[in-house]
ZABANU-342582 format. One line per 2 residues: number of its first residue (from 1); for each residue x, y, z of N, C-alpha, C. Coordinates in nm, 3 decimals. Atoms other than C-alpha are relative to their C-alpha. Example, Ala and Ser with C-alpha at 12.3 -4.5 7.8 and 13.67 -1.06 7.14 Angstrom:
! residues 2
1 = 0.089,-0.119,0.000,1.230,-0.450,0.780,0.090,0.120,0.000; -0.082,-0.119,-0.006,1.367,-0.106,0.714,-0.077,0.109,0.073
***
This chain:
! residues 218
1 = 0.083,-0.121,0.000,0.000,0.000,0.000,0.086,0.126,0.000; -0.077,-0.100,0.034,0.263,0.238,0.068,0.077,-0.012,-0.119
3 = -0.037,-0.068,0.112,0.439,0.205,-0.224,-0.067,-0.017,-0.119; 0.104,-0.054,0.077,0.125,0.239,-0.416,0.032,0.098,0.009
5 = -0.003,-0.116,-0.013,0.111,0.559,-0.265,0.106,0.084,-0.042; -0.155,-0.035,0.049,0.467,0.643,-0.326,-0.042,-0.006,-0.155
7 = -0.013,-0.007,0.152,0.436,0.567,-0.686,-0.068,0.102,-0.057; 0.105,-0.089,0.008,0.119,0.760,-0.709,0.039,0.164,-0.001
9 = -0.032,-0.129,-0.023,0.260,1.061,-0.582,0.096,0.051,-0.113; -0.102,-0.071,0.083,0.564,1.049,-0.806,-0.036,-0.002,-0.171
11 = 0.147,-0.037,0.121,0.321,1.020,-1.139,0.005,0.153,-0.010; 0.079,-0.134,0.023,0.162,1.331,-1.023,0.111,0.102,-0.016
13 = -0.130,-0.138,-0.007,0.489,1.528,-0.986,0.087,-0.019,-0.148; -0.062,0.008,0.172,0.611,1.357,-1.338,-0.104,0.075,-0.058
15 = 0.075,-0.076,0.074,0.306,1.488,-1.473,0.018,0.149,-0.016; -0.031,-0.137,-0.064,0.345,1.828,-1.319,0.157,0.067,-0.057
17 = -0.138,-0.016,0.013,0.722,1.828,-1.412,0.024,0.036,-0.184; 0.000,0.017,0.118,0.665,1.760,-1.811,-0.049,0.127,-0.009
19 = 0.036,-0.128,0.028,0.432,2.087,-1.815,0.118,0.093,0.024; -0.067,-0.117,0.018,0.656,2.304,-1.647,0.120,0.005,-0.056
21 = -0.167,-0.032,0.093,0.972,2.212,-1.820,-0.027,0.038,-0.150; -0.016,-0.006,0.162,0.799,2.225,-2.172,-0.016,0.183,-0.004
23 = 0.084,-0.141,0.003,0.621,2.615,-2.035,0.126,0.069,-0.010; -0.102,-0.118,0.048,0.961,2.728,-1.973,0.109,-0.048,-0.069
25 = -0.101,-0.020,0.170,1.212,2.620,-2.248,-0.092,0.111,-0.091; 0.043,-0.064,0.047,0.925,2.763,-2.432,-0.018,0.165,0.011
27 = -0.032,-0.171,-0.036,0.973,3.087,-2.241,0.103,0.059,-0.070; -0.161,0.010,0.047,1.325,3.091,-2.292,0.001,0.062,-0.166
29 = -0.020,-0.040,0.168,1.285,3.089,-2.706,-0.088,0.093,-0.017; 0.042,-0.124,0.021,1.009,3.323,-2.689,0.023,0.122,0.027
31 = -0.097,-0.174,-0.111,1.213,3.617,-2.506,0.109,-0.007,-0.118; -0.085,-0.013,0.095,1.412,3.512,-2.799,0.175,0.088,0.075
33 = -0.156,-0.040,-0.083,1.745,3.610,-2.534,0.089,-0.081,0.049; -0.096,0.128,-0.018,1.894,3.266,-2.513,-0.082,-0.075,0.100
35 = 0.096,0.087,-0.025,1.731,2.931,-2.454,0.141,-0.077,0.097; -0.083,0.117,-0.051,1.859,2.638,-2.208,0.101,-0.077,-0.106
37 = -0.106,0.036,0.110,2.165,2.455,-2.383,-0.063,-0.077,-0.095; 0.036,0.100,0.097,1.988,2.150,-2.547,-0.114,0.067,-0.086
39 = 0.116,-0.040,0.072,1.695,2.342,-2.643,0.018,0.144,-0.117; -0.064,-0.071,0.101,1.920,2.636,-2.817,0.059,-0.060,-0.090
41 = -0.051,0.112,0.067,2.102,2.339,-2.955,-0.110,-0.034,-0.121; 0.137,0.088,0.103,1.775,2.207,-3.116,-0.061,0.091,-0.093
43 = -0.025,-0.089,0.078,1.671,2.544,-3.233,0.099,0.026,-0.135; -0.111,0.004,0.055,2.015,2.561,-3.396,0.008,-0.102,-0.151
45 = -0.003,0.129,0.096,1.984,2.207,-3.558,-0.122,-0.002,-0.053; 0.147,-0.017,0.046,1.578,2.281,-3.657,0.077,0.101,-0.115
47 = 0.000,-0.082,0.107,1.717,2.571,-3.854,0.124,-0.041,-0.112; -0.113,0.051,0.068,2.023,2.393,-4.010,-0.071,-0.126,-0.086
49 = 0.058,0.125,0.088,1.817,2.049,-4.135,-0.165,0.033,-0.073; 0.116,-0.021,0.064,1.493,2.221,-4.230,-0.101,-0.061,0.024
51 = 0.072,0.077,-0.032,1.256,2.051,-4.020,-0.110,0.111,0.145; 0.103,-0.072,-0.125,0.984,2.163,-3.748,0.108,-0.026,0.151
53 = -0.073,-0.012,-0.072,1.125,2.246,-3.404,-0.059,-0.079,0.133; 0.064,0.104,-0.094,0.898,1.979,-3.211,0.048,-0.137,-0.094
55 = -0.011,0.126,0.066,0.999,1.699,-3.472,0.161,-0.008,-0.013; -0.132,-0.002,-0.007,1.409,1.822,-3.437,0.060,-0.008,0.156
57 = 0.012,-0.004,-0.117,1.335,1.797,-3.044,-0.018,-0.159,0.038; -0.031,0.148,-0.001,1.234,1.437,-3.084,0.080,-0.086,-0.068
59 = -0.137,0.037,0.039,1.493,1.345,-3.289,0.123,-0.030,0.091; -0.110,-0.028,-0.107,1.731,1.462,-3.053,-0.009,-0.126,0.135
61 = 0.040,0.077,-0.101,1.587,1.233,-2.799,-0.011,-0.088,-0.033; -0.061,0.125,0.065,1.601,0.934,-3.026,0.144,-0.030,0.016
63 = -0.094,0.030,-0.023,1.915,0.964,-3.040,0.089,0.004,0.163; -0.031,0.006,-0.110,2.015,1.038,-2.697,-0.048,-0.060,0.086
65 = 0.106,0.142,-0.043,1.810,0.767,-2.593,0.102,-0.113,0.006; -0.083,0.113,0.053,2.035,0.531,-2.743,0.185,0.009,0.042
67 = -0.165,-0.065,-0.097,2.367,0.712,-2.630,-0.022,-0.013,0.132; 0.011,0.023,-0.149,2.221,0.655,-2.279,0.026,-0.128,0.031
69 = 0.019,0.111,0.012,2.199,0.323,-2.350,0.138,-0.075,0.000; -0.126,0.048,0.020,2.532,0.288,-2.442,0.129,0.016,0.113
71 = -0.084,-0.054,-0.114,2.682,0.463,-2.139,-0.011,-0.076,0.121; 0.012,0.067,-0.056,2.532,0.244,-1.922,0.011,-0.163,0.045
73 = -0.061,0.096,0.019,2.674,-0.041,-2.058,-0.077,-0.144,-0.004; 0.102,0.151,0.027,2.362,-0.263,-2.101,-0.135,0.025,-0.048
75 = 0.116,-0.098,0.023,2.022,-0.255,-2.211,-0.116,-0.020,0.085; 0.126,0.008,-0.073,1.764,-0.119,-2.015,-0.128,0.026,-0.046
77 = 0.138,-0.039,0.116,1.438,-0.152,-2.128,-0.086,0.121,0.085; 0.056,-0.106,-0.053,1.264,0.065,-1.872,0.046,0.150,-0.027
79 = -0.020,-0.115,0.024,1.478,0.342,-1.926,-0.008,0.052,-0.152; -0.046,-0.022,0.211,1.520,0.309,-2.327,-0.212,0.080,0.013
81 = 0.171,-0.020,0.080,1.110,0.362,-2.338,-0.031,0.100,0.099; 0.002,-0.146,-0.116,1.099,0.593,-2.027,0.052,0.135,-0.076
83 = 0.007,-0.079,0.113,1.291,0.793,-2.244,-0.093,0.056,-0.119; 0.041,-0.021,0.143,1.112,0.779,-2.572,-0.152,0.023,0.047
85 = 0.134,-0.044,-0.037,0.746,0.830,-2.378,0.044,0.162,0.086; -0.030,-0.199,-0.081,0.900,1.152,-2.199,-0.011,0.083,-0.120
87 = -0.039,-0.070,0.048,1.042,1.289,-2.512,-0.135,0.007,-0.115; 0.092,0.034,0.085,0.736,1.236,-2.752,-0.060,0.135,0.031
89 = 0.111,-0.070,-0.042,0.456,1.460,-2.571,0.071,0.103,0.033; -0.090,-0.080,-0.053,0.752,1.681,-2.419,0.036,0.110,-0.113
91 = -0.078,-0.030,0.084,0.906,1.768,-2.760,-0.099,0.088,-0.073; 0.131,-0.117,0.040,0.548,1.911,-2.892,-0.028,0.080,0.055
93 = 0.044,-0.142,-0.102,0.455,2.094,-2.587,0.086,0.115,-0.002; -0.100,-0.104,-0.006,0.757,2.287,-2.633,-0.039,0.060,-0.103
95 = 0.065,-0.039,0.151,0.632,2.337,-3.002,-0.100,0.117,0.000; 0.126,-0.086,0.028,0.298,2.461,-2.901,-0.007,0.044,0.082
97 = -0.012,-0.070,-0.055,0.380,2.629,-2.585,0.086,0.142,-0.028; -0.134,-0.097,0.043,0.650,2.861,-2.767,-0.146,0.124,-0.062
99 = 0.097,-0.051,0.086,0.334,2.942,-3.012,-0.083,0.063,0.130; 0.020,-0.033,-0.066,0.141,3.026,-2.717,0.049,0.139,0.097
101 = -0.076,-0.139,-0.081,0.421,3.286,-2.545,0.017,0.093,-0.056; 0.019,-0.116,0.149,0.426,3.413,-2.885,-0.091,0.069,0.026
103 = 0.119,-0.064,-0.053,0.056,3.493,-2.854,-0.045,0.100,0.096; 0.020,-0.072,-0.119,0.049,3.646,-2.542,0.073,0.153,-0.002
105 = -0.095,-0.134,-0.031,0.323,3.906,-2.622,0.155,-0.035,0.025; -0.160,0.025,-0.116,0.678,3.779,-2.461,0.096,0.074,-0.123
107 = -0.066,-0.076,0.134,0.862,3.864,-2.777,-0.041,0.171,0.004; 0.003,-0.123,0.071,0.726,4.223,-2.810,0.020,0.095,0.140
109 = 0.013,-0.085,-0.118,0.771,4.294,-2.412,0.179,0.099,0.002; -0.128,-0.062,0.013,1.078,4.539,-2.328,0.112,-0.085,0.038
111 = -0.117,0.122,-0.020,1.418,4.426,-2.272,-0.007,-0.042,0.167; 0.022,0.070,-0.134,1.428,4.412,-1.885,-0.145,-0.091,0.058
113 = 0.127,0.089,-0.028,1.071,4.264,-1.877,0.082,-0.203,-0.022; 0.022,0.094,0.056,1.199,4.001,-2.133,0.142,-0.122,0.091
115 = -0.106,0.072,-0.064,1.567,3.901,-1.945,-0.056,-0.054,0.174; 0.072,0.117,-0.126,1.308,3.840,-1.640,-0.026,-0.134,-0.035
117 = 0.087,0.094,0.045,1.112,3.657,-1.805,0.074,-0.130,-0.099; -0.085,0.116,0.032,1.408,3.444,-1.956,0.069,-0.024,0.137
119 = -0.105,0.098,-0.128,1.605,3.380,-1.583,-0.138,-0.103,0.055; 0.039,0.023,-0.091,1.278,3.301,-1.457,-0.081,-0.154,-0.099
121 = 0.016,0.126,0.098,1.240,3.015,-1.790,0.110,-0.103,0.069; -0.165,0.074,-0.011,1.613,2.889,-1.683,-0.034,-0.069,0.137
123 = -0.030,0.104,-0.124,1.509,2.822,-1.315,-0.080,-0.087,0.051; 0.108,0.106,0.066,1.181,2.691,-1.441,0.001,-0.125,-0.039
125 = -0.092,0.108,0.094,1.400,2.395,-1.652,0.025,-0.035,0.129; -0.120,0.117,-0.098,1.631,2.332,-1.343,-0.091,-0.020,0.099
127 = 0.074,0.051,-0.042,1.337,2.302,-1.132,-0.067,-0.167,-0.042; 0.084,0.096,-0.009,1.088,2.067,-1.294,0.115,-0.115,-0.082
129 = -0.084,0.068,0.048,1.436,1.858,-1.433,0.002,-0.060,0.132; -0.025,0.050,-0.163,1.502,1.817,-1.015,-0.114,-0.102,0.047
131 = 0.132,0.087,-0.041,1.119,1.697,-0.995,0.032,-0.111,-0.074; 0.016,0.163,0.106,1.163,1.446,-1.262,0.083,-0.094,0.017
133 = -0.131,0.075,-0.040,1.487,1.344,-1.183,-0.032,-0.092,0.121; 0.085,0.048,-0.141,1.365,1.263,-0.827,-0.101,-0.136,-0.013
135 = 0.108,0.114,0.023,1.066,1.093,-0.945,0.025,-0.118,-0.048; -0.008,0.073,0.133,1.213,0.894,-1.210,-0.059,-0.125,-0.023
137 = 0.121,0.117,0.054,0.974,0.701,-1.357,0.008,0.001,-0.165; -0.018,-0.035,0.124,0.991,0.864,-1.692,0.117,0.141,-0.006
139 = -0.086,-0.149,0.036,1.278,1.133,-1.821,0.041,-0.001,-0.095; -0.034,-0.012,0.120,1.389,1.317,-2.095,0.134,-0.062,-0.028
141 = -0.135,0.100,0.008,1.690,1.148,-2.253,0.090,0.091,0.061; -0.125,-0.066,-0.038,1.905,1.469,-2.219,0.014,-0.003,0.120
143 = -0.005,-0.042,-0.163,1.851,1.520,-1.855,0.033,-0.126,0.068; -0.019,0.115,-0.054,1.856,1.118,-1.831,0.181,-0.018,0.015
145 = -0.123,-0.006,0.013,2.189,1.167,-1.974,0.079,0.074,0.139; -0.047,-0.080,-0.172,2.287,1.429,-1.673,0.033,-0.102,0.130
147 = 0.047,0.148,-0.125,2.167,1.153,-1.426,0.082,-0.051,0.026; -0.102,0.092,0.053,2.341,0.888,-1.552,0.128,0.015,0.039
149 = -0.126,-0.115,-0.029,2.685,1.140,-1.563,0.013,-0.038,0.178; -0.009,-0.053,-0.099,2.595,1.252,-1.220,0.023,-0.125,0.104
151 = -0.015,0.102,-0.098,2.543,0.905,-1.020,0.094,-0.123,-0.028; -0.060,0.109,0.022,2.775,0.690,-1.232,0.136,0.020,-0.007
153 = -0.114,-0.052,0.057,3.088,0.884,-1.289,0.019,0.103,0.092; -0.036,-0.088,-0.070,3.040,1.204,-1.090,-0.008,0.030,0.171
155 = -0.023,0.015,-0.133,2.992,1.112,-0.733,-0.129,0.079,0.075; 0.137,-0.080,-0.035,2.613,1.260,-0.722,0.025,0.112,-0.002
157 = 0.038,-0.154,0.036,2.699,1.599,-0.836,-0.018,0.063,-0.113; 0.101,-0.053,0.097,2.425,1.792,-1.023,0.080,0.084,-0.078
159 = -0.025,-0.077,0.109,2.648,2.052,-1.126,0.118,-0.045,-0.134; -0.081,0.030,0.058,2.928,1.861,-1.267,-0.035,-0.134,-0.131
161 = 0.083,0.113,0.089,2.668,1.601,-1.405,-0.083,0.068,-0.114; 0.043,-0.088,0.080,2.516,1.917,-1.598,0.039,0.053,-0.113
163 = -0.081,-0.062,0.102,2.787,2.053,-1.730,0.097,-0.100,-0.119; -0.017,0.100,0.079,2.924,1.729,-1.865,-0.119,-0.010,-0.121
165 = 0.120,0.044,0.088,2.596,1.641,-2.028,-0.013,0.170,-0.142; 0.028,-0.135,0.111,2.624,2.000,-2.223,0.120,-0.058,-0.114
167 = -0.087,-0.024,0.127,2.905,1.883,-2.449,-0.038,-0.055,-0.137; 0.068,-0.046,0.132,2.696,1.733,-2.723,-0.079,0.068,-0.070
169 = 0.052,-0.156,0.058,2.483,2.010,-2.758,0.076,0.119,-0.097; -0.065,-0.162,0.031,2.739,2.287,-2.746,0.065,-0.025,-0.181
171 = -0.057,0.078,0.179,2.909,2.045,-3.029,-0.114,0.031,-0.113; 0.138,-0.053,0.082,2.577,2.077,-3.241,0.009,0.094,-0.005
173 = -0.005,-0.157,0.017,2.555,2.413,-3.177,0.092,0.025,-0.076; -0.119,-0.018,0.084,2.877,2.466,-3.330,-0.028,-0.028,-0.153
175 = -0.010,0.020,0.185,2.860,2.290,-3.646,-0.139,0.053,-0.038; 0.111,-0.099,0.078,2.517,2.426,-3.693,0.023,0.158,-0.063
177 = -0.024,-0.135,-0.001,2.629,2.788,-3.671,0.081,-0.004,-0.128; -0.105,0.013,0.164,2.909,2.678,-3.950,-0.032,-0.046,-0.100
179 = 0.014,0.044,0.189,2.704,2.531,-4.198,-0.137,0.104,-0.039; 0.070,-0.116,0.069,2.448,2.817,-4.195,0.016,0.153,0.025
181 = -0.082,-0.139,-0.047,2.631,3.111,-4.068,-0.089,0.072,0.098; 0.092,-0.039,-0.106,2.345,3.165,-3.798,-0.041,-0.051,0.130
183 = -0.037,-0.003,-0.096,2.327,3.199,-3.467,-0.176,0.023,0.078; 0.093,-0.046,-0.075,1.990,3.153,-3.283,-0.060,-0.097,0.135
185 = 0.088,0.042,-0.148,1.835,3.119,-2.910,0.125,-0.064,0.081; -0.077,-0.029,-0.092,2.164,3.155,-2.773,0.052,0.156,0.078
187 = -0.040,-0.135,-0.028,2.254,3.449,-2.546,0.011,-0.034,0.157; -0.016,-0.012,-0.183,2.181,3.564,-2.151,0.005,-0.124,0.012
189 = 0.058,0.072,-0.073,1.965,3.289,-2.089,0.147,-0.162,-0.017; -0.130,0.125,-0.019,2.268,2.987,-2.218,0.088,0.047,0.068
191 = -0.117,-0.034,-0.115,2.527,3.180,-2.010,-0.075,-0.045,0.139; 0.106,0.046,-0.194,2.261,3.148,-1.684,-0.003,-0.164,0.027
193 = 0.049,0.110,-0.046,2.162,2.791,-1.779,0.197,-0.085,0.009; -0.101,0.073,0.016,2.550,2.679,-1.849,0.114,0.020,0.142
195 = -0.036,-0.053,-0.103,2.684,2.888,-1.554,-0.059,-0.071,0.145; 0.062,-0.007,-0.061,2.400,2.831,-1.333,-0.116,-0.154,0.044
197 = 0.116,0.067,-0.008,2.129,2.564,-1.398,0.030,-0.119,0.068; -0.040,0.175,-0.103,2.320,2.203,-1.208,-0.002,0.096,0.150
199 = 0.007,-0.046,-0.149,2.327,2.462,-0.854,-0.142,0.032,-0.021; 0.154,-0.037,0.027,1.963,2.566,-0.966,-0.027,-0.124,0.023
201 = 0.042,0.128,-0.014,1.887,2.195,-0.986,0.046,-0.053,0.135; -0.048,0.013,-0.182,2.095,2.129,-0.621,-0.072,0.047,0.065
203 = 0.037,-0.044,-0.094,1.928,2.393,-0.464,-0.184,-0.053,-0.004; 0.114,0.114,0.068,1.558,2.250,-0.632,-0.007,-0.153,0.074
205 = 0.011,0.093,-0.037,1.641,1.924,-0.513,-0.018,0.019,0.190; 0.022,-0.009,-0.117,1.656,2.028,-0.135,-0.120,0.111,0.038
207 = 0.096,-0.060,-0.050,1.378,2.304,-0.148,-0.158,0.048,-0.116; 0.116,-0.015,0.067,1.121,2.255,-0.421,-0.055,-0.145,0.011
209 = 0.085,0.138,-0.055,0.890,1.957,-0.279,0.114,-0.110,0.025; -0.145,0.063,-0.066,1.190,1.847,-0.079,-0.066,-0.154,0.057
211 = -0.046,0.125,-0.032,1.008,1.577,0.035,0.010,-0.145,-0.108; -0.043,0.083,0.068,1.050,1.400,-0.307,0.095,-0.052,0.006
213 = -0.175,0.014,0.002,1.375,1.219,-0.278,0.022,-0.084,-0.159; -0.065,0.068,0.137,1.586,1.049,-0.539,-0.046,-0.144,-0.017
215 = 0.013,0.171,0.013,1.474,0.681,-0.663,0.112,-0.022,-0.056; -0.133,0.068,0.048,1.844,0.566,-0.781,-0.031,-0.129,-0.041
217 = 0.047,0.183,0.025,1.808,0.254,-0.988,0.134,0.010,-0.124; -0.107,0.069,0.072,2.167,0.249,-1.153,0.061,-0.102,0.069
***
């Protein structure tokens, strides 16, 4: 019975976790002042392969699905499909929440409105990443990737498990920028999240529904 309940609870906080991470990446690109790394990344690679930016989001998560897979040195089926059901519904909401911030204005607000309204996307991400992480039942590959980093290699630390997990992005980013000479949904907000977002996620893990703890199942 209790860990019915237990499970139950951590559902509701995956559920809860998928919205607010898709509301604010989607912030992030609509302030158009620099998005979280993977999701400036994806931007980057959406405008380099000529594809929609919810269908270059699940991509991304195909493949880093399978790079998780490989890091862990066996295959897990729970996590391989934990993955690929996170990133599915995740990868649209970002799609049609962006369209949404659009709507409302975020783009046309002034600049100090809009660099709020991008820190407060960035600590949005390292929040409901901490919930999910916690919960884990289901997660996105990239962040699974972090995880992974963080409890298998880095000695349980978020920030060093963060900043690892940024180097195939930043890589993407790169060669994107060089094969179309453009540069978008990087700025403040990737300095905050690359600087900032694994102590955002530390401090998240001890005071945003602290009494979630970690399920560890490496």
């Amino acid at each position: 019975m209790a860990k019915m309940k237990d499970f139950k609870q951590r559902m509701e906080f995956l559920v809860f976790s998928i919205l607010l991470n898709a509301a604010g990446n989607a912030l992030t690109i609509s302030t158009n002042l620099g998005s979280a790394v993977w999701t400036g990344s994806s931007v980057n690679l959406a405008n380099w392969i000529h594809i929609s930016l919810g269908t270059t989001l699940f991509i991304y998560g195909i493949v880093i699905t399978l790079v998780n897979q490989i890091i862990i040195g066996h295959f897990d089926r729970r996590r391989f499909f934990s993955n690929l059901l996170y990133t599915l519904p995740f990868s649209y909401l970002v799609s049609f929440m962006t369209i949404f911030w659009n709507w409302v204005g975020v783009p046309h607000c002034g600049l100090v409105a809009r660099v709020i309204l991008d820190t407060i996307g960035i600590m949005t991400i390292a929040a409901a990443v901490s919930i999910y992480q916690r919960s884990n039942i289901l997660m996105h590959p990239n962040d699974d990737l972090s995880y992974i980093l963080r409890f298998k290699f880095l000695k349980g630390s978020a920030i060093l498990g963060q900043w690892t997990s940024y180097l195939p992005p930043i890589i993407i980013t790169i060669l994107s920028v060089w094969a179309t000479g453009q540069l978008k949904a990087i700025g403040y907000g990737t300095i905050v999240a690359l600087v900032a977002q694994g102590a955002m996620m530390s401090w998240s893990d001890k005071h945003v529904f602290p009494q979630l703890k970690h399920h560890v199942d490496l």
